[in-house]
C-alpha positions as CSV (number, residue, x, y, z in Angstrom):
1,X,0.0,0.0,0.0
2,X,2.9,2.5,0.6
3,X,4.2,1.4,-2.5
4,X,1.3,2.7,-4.0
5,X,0.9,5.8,-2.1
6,X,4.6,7.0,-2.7
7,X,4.1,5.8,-6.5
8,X,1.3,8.2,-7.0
9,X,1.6,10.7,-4.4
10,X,-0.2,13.9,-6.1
11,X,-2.4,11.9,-8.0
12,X,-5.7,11.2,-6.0
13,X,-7.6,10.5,-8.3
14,X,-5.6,7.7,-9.8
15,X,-4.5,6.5,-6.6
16,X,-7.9,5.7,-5.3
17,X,-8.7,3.8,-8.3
18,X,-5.9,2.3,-7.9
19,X,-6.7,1.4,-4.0
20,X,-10.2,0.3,-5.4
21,X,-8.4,-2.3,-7.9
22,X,-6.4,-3.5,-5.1
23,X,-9.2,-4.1,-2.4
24,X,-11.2,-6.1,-5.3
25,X,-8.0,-8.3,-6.3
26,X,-7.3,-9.3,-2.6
27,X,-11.2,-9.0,-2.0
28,X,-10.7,-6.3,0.7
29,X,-14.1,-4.8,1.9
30,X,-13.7,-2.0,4.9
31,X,-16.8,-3.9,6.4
32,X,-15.5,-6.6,6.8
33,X,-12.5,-5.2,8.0
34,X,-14.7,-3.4,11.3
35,X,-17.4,-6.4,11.6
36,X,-15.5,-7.9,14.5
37,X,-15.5,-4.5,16.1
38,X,-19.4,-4.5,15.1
39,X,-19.7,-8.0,16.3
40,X,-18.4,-6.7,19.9
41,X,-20.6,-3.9,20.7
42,X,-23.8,-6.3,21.4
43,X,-21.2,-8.8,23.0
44,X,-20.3,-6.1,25.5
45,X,-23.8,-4.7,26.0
46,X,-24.9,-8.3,27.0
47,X,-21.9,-8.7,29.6
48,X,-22.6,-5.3,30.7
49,X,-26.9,-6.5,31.3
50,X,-26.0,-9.7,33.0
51,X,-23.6,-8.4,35.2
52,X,-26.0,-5.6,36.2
53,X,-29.1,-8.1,36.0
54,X,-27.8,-11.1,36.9
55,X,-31.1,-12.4,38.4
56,X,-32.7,-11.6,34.6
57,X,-30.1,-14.5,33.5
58,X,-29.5,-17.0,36.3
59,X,-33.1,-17.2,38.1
60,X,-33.0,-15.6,42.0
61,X,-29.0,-15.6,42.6
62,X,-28.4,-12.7,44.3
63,X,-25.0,-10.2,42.9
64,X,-22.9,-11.7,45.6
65,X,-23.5,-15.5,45.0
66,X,-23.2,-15.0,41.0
67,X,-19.6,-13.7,41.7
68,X,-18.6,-15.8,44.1
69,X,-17.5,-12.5,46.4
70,X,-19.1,-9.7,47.7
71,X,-17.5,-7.1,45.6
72,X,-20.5,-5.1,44.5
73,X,-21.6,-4.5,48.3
74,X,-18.3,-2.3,48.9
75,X,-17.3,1.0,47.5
76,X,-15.8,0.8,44.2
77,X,-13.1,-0.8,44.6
78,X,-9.6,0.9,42.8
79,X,-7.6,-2.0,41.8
80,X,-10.1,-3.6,38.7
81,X,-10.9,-0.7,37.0
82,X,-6.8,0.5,37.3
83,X,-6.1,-3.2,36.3
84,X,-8.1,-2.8,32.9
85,X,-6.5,0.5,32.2
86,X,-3.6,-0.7,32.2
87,X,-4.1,-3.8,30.2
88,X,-5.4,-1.7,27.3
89,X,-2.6,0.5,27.5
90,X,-0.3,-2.8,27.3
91,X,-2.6,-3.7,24.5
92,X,-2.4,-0.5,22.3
93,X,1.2,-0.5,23.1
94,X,1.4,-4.2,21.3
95,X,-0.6,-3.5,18.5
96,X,1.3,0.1,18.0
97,X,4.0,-2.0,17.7
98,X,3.8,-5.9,16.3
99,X,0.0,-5.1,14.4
100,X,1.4,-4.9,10.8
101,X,-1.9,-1.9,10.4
102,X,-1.6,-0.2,13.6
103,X,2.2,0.4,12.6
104,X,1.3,2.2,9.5
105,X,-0.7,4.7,11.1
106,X,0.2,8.4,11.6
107,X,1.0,9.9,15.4
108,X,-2.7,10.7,15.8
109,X,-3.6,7.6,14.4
110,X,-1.9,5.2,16.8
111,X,-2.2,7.3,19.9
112,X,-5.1,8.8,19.2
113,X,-7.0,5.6,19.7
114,X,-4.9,4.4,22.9
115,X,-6.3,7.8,24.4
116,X,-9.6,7.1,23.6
117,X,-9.8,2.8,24.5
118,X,-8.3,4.2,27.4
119,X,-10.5,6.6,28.3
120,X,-13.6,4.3,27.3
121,X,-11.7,1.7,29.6
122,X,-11.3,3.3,32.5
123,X,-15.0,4.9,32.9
124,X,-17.3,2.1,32.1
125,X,-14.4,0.3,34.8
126,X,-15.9,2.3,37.3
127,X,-19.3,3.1,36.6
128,X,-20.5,-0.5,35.9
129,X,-19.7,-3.1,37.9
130,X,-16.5,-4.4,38.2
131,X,-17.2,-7.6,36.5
132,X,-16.9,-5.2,33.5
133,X,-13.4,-4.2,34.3
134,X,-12.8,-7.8,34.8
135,X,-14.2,-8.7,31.4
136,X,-11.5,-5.9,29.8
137,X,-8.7,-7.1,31.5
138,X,-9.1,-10.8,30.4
139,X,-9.8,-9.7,26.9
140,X,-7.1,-7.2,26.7
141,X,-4.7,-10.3,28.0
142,X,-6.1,-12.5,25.2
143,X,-6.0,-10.3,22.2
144,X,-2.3,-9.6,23.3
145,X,-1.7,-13.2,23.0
146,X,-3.6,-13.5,19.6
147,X,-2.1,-10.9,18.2
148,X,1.8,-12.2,19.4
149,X,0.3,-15.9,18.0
150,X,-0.7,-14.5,15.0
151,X,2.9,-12.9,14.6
152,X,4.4,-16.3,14.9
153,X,2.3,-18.4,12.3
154,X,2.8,-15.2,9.9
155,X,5.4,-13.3,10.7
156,X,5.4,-9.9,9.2
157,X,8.8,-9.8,8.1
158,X,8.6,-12.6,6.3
159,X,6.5,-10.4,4.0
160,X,7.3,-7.0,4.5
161,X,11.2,-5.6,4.6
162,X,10.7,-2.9,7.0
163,X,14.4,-1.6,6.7
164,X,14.6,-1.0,3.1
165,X,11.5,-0.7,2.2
166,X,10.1,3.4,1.1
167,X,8.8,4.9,4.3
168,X,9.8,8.6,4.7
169,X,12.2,9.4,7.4
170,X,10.3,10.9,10.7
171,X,11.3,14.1,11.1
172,X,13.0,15.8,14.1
173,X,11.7,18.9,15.5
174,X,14.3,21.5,14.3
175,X,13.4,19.7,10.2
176,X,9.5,20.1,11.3
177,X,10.0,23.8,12.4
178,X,12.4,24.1,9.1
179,X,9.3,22.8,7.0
180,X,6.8,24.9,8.8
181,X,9.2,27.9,7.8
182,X,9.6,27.0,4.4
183,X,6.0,26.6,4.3
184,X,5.4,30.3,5.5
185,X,8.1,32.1,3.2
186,X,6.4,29.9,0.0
187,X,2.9,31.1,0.8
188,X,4.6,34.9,1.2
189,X,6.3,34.1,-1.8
190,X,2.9,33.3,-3.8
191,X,1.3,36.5,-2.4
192,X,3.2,38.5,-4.1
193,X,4.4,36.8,-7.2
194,X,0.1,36.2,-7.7
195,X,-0.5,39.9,-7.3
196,X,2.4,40.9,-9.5
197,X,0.7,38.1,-12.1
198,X,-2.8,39.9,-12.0
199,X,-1.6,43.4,-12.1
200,X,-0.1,43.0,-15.6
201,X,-1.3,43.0,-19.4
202,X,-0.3,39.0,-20.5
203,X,0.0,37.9,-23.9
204,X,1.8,34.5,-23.2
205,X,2.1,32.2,-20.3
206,X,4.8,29.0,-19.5
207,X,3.3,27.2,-17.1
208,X,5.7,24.3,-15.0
209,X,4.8,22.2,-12.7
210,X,8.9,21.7,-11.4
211,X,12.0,22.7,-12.2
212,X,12.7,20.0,-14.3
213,X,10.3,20.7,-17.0
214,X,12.2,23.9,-18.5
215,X,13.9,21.8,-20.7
216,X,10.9,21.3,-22.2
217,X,10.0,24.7,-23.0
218,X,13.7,26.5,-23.0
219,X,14.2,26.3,-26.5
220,X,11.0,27.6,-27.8
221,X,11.4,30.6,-24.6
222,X,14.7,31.7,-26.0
223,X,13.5,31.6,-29.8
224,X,10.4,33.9,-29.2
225,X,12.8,35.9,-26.6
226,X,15.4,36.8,-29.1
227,X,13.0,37.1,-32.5
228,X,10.4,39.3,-31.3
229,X,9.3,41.9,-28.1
230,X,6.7,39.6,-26.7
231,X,7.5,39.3,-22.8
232,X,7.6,35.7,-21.4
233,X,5.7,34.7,-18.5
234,X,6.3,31.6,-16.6
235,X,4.8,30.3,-14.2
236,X,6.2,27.3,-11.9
237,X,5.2,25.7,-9.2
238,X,8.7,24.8,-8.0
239,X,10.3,27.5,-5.9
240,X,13.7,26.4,-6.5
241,X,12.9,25.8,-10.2
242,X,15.9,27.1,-12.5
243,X,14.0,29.7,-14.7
244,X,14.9,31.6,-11.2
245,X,18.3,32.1,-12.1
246,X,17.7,33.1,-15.8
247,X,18.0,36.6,-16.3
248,X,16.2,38.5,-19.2
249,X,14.6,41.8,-19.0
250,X,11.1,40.2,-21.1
251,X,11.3,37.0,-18.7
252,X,8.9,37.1,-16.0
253,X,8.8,34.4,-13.4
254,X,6.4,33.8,-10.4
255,X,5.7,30.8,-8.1
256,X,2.4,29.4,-7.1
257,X,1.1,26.0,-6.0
258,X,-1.2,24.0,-4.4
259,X,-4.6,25.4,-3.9
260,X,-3.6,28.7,-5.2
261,X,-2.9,27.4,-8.5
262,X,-6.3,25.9,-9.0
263,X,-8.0,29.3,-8.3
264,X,-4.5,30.7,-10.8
265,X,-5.6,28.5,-13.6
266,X,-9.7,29.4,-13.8
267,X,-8.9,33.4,-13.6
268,X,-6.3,32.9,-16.3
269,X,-6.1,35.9,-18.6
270,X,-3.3,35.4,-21.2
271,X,-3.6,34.9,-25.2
272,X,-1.7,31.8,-25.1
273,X,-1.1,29.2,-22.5
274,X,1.9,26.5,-23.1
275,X,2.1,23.2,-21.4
276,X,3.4,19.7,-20.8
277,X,0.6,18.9,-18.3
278,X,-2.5,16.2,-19.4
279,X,-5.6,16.2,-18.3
280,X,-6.4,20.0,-18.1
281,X,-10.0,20.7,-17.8
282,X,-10.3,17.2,-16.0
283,X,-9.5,16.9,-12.4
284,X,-9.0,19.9,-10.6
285,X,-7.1,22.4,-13.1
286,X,-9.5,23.9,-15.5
287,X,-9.3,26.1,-18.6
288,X,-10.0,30.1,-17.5
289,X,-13.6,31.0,-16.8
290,X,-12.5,34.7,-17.1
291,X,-11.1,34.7,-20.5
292,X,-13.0,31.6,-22.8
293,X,-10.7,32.5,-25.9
294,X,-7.2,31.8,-24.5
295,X,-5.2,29.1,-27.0
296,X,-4.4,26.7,-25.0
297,X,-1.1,24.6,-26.1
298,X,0.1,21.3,-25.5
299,X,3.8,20.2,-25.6
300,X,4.8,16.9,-24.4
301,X,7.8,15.2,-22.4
302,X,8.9,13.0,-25.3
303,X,7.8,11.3,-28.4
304,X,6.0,8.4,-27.5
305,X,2.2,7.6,-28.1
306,X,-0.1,9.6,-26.5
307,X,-3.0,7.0,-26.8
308,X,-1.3,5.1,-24.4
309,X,1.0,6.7,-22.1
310,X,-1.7,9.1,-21.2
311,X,-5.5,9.2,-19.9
312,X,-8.2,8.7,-21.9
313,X,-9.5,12.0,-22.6
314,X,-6.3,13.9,-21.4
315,X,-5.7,16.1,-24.4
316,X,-9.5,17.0,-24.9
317,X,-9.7,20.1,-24.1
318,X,-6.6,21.2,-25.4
319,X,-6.4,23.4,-28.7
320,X,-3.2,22.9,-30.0
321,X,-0.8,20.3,-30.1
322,X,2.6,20.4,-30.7
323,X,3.9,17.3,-32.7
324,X,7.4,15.9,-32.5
325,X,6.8,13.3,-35.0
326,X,4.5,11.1,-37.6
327,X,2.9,9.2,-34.8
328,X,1.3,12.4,-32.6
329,X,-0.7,13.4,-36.1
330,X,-1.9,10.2,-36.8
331,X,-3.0,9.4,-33.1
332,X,-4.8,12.7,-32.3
333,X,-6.9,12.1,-35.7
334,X,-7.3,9.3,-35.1
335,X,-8.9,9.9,-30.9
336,X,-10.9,12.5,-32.8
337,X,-12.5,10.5,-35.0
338,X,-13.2,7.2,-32.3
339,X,-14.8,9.7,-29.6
340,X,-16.0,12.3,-32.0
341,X,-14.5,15.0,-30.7
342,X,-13.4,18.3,-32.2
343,X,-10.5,19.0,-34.4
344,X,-7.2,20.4,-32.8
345,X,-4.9,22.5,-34.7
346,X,-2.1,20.1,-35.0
347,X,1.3,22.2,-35.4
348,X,4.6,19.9,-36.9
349,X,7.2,21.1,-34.4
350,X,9.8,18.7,-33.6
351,X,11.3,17.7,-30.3
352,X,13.8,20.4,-29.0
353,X,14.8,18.3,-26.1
354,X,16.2,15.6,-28.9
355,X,17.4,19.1,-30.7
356,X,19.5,19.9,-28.1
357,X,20.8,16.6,-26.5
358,X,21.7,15.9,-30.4
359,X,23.7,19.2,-29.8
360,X,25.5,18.3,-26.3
361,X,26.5,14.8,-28.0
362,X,28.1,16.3,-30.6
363,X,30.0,19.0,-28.9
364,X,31.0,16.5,-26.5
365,X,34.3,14.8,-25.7
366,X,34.2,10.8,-25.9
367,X,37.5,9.4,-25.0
368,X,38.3,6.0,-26.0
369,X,37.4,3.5,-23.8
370,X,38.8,-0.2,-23.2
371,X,35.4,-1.9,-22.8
372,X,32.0,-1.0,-23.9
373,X,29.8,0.8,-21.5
374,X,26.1,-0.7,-21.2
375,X,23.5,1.8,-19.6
376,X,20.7,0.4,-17.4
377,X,17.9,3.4,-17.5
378,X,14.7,2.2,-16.6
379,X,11.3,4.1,-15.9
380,X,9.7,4.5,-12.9
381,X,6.5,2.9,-13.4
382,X,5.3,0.0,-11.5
383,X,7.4,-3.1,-12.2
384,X,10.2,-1.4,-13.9
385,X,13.4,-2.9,-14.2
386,X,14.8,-2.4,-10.6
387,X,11.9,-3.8,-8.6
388,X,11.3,-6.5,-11.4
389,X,14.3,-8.0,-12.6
390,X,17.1,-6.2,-11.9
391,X,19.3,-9.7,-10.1
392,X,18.5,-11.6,-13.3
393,X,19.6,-8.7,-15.6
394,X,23.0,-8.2,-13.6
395,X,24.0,-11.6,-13.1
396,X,24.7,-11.6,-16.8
397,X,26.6,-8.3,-17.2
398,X,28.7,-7.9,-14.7
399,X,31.8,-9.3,-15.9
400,X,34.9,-8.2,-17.7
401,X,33.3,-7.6,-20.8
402,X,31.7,-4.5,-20.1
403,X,31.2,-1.5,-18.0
404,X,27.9,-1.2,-16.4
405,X,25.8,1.9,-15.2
406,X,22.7,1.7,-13.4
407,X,21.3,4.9,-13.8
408,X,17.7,5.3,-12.0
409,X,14.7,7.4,-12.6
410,X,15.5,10.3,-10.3
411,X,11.1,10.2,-9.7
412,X,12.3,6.5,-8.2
413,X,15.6,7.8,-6.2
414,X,12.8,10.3,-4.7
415,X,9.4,8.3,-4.1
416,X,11.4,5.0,-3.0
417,X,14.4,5.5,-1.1
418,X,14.0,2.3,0.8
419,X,14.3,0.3,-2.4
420,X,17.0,2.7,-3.8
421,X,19.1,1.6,-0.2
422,X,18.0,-2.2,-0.8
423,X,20.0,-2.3,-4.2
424,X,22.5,0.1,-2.8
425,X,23.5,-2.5,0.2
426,X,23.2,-5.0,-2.1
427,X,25.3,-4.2,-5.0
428,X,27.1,-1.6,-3.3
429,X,30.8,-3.6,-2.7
430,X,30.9,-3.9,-6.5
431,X,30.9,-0.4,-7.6
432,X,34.4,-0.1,-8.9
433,X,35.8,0.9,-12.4
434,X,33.2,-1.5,-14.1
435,X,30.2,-1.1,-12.6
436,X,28.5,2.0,-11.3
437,X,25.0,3.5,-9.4
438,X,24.1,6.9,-11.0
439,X,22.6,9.3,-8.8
440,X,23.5,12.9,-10.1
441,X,21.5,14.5,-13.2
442,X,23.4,17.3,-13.6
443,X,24.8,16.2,-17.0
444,X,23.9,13.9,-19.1
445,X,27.7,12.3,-19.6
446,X,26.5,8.7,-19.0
447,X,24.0,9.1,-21.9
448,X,26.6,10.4,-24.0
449,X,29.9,7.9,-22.9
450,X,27.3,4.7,-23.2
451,X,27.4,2.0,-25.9
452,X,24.3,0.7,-25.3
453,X,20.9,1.6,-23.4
454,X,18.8,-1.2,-21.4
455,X,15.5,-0.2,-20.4
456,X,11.9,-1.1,-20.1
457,X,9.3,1.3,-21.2
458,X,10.9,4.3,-21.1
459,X,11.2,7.1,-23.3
460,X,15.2,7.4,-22.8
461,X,15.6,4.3,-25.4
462,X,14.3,6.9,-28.0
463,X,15.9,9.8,-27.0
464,X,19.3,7.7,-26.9
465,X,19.1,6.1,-29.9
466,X,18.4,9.0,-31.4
467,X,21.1,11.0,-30.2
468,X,23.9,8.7,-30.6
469,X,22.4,6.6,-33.1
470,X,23.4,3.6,-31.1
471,X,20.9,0.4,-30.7
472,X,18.6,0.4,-27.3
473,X,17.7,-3.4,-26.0
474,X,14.6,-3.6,-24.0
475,X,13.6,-6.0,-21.3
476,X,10.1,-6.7,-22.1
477,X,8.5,-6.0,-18.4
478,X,4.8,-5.4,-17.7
479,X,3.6,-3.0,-19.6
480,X,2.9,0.7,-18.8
481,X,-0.9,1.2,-19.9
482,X,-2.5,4.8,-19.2
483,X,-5.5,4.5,-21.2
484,X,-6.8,1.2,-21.1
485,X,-8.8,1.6,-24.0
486,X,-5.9,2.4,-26.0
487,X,-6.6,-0.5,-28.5
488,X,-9.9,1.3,-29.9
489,X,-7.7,3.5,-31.5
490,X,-6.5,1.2,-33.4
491,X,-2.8,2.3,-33.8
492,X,-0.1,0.3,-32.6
493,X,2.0,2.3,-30.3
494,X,5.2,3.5,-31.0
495,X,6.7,1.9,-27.7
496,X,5.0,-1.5,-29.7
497,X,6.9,-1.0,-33.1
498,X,9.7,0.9,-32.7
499,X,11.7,-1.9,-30.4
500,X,12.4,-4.2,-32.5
501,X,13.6,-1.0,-35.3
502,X,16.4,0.8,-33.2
503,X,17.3,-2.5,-31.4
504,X,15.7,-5.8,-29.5
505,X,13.8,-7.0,-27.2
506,X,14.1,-9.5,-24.0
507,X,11.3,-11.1,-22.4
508,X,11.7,-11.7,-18.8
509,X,11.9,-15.6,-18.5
510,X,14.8,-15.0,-21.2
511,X,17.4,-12.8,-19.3
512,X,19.8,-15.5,-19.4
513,X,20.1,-14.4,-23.3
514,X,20.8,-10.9,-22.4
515,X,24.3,-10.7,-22.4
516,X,24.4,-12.7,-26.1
517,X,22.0,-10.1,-27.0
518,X,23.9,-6.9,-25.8
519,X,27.1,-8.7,-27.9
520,X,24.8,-8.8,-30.7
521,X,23.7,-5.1,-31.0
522,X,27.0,-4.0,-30.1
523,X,28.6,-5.7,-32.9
524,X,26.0,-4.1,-35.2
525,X,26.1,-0.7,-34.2
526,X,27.6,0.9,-37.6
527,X,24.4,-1.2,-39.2
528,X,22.0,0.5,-36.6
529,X,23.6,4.2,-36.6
530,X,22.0,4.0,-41.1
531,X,18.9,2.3,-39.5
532,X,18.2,4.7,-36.9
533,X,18.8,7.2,-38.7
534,X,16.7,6.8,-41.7
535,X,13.8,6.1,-39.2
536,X,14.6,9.5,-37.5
537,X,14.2,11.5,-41.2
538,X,10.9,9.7,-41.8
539,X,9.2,10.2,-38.5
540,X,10.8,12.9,-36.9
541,X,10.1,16.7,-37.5
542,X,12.4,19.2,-38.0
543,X,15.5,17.5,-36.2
544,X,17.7,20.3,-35.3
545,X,14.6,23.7,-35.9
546,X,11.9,22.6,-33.9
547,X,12.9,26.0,-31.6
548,X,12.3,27.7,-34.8
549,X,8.9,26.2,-35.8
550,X,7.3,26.3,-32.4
551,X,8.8,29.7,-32.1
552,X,7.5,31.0,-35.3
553,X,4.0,29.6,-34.4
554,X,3.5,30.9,-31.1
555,X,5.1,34.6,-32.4
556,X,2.8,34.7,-35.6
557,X,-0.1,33.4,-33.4
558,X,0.0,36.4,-30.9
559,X,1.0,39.0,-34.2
560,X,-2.2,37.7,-35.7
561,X,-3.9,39.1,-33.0
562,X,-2.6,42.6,-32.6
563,X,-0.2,41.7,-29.9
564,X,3.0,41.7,-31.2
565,X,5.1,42.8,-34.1
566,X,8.5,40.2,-35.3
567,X,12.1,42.2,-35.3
C-alpha cells in the first residue's frame, strides 16, 4: 500500500482507483474489515446486562453469590478498574507495535486511539460493575496473546522488509520547524508573485509544474525571446525551479502552487497558455472561466504515443498540439474520429529536447574506452526494471566484458528511497571501475559515454538512440498502460513497433540471453547508426529547428492578434 501511495503521491484521483483495484483483487471490503469490532458492541452490551441483571439471566442468585464474592456490596473498589486500564494500554502498546496496520498509522492515528480505549476503559471500569473491568482485562490479555500468535504463524517480516522498504524518514523537530518555515516564506512568496501576475497585461504564459520541465520549454522561450518583443511569463510551481536564475529583461517568473494554483488556472487571462501537463479541464485544473478565448497549447515530455502513455480523454480540451513526430498526427486524428471529438490544430514542431541533447552529444568529448559501457535506465512505473528483474539482468553483465551503469529514474531515487538503499546495500561492494549506481543528473555524460541503453518502457531508449544513433535493448517488463482503451484506437504504439527497429527486445523468462543479446547489438552498431537514422528523417520533425517552428508559431499566433510585431 505504501508502495502505492509514494508511487502516486499527487495523484488522487488515480491513486484511489488504484486502491479500489487492489481491495477487489485481494477482495478487501472496509466492512469486513470493522465487523469484529461491530460484532463486539452487542457482546459487551450483554456482559454489561447480566452483570447488572444477573437475576434476569440465572433465576434468584443474588450479585454476591453470582460472583462468588461480595465485591458489589463495597465501595468501588480501585484495583479492577486500574487493572483494565492498564491492560489496554499494554494492548495499544502491542498493537502500535507488532499489528502490521496499527504500525502504518500516523501519530494521531496510533495514539489517538490508545487515548480514547483508554479513556472508554477506565469509565465504564468504574461506573459499571467491576465484572466489567474484569471482562476488559481478560480480553485485553487475550487479544495480546492473539495478536503475538498470530505474529508467529505469519510473521510480518517474512512479507514485508521494514528496513529498506520506502517509508519517509520521521522528522525531528528542528526539520518540522524548518518545514513549517519554508512553508510560510512559499505562501509569502505566492502572495506577491500572484499579485504581480494579475496586475499585468499578458499575452503569453509558460506554465511548469517543477523545475525539471524547462527543458521542455527553454528552446522555444529563447527563440520567441530573441526574435520578437513579446515578454515571457512563466509560471512554476517549483520554488527552486531554475528559470529563477535566468536573467532577461522580457522573462517574467512567479511561483504558485497547491490550492492557489487551481484558483490561478480558472482566472487565467493570457492569449496563449503552453504546457506539458495532461488532463487540463479534467480533475481539478480547469481552462479560464474569465477569458474563454485563450489558446491553449500542448507540448509533451517525449515522443511516445499519447493513446497510451496518457488518460483517456487527457488532451481533450486542449487546442493545439505540438507534434514531435508522424505518430502524434496520426494518433490525435485518429482519438478525434473514435470519440467524436473536435479537431485540434495540429502544429509539426519537432522535439527540441532531442534538438539539443543531439547538440551536447556532438559537442561533447568521448575518450576512447577499453570496454563497452552498457546503460541500465529504466522508468519509474510500476514493475520497472529495478523492482522486477534487476538480479536476473546483472547476473549476466557484470563481468569483464563490459562497464555497467545503473542509472535510476530520479522520480524512483525520490518516491522510493528504501528500495533505492536495498540495491545500494546490495550491489554496493561492486561499484568499482566497471560497474556504477548513478545518482547525479546534472549532466547527461552517462547518456553520452554509453554504448548501449537497457531499459523497459521508457522514453530514454528513443531519446538515446536517437542521439547517438546507437541500438537500445529492452527488457520486455509489464507493460505501462494509461489509457486502457488504448486499443480502440486502433494504432499500434510506437513503444510497440519501434523496439524491434532501433534494437531488441528481452522477455523476462529469457534474461539468461541478455548478455548474447547486448554482444549482438553491439557488434552491429555501424548497421544500426543508417537504420536509426533513416527512421529518424521519416518520422521525426524538423530535427535540429523545432525551436524555430514552435517559435514561429506561437510569435505569428500572438501578431495575428494585434499583440506583437517580429524584429
Amino acid at each position: 500500500m505504501y508502495d502505492m501511495q509514494a508511487r502516486y503521491e499527487g495523484e488522487l484521483e488515480t491513486l484511489l482507483k488504484e486502491k479500489k483495484a487492489l481491495y477487489k483483487k485481494e477482495k478487501y471490503s472496509t466492512l469486513k474489515a470493522i465487523l469484529p469490532l461491530l460484532i463486539q458492541i452487542p457482546i459487551i452490551v450483554g456482559v454489561i446486562s447480566v452483570i447488572n441483571h444477573p437475576e434476569r439471566y440465572i433465576g434468584s442468585m443474588d450479585k454476591a453469590e453470582f460472583y462468588g464474592l461480595d465485591l458489589l456490596s463495597t465501595p468501588i473498589n480501585l484495583v479492577i478498574p486500574s487493572a483494565a486500564i492498564v491492560s489496554t494500554l499494554l494492548l495499544c502498546a502491542a498493537q502500535n507495535k507488532y499489528n502490521v496496520l496499527a504500525r502504518e498509522q500516523g501519530f494521531f492515528g496510533k495514539h489517538g486511539v490508545t487515548l480514547f480505549l483508554v479513556v472508554f476503559t477506565g469509565f465504564f471500569s468504574f461506573v459499571c460493575p467491576q465484572g466489567v473491568g474484569i471482562y476488559w482485562i481478560l480480553s485485553n490479555i487475550m487479544a495480546i496473546g492473539v495478536l503475538a500468535l498470530c505474529n508467529i504463524v505469519y510473521d510480518p517480516k517474512k512479507f514485508i522488509d521494514y528496513e529498506n522498504r520506502s517509508v519517509k524518514p520521521k522528522l525531528t523537530k528542528k526539520e518540522k520547524n524548518a518545514v513549517r518555515e519554508r512553508g510560510r516564506i512559499e505562501k509569502a512568496r505566492e502572495k506577491n508573485d500572484m499579485k504581480r501576475f494579475f496586475s499585468c497585461q499578458k499575452e503569453l504564459v509558460f506554465y511548469s509544474e517543477a523545475s525539471g520541465f524547462y527543458k521542455y520549454f527553454q528552446h522555444f522561450i529563447d527563440y520567441i525571446l530573441a526574435n520578437s518583443d513579446i515578454t515571457v511569463h512563466y509560471l512554476t510551481s517549483d520554488i527552486n525551479d531554475q528559470v529563477f536564475n535566468v536573467e532577461h529583461p522580457r522573462l517574467e517568473t512567479y511561483f504558485c502552487k497547491g490550492y492557489g494554483l487551481i484558483t490561478t488556472f480558472m482566472k487565467m487571462d493570457a492569449n496563449i497558455v503552453v504546457m506539458t501537463m495532461p488532463d487540463l479541464n479534467v480533475y481539478h485544473y480547469k481552462r479560464s472561466l474569465v477569458k474563454k478565448d485563450i489558446e491553449y497549447i500542448y507540448t509533451d515530455h517525449g515522443i511516445g504515443s499519447f493513446h497510451l502513455m496518457l488518460r483517456k480523454g487527457a488532451l481533450d480540451h486542449y487546442d493545439t498540439i505540438f507534434c514531435y513526430g508522424k505518430n502524434h498526427n496520426e494518433e490525435i486524428c485518429a482519438m478525434e474520429k473514435t470519440y467524436g471529438l473536435p479537431e485540434k490544430k495540429l502544429v509539426n514542431v519537432g522535439f527540441g529536447l532531442l534538438d539539443m541533447l543531439i547538440g551536447g552529444y556532438e559537442s561533447s568529448e568521448r575518450a576512447k574506452k577499453s570496454k563497452p559501457q552498457i546503460l541500465i535506465a529504466p522508468s519509474w512505473q510500476k514493475d520497472n526494471i529495478l523492482e522486477y528483474c534487476l538480479d536476473g539482468l546483472l547476473s549476466e553483465l557484470l563481468s569483464d566484458k563490459y562497464k555497467v551503469v545503473i542509472r535510476p529514474h530520479p522520480e524512483f531515487i525520490k518516491r522510493f528511497p528504501g528500495k533505492m538503499k536495498s540495491i545500494f546495500n546490495k550491489y554496493g561492494g561492486k561499484i568499482g571501475e566497471d560497474f556504477e549506481i548513478q545518482t547525479d543528473f546534472s549532466s547527461n555524460s552517462t547518456v553520452y559515454l554509453s554504448d548501449l541503453v537497457i531499459t523497459d518502457w521508457s522514453s530514454i531508449a528513443q531519446e538515446f538512440s536517437f542521439t547517438t544513433k546507437k541500438p537500445s535493448l529492452f527488457i520486455n517488463t509489464p507493460m505501462k498502460i494509461m489509457n486502457p482503451e488504448w486499443e480502440k484506437i486502433g494504432i499500434v504504439p510506437m513503444e510497440i513497433w519501434m523496439r524491434d527497429k532501433i534494437g531488441m527486445s528481452v522477455d523476462t523468462d529469457k534474461l539468461e540471453t541478455v548478455g548474447e543479446t547486448a554482444g549482438e547489438l553491439l557488434d552491429k552498431s555501424d548497421e544500426y547508426k543508417e537504420i536509426i537514422t533513416n527512421l529518424m528523417n521519416e518520422y521525426l520533425y524538423n530535427i535540429g529547428r523545432s525551436a524555430e517552428f514552435g517559435g514561429e508559431y506561437i510569435i505569428n499566433q500572438l501578431r495575428n492578434n494585434g499583440i506583437t510585431d517580429k524584429k
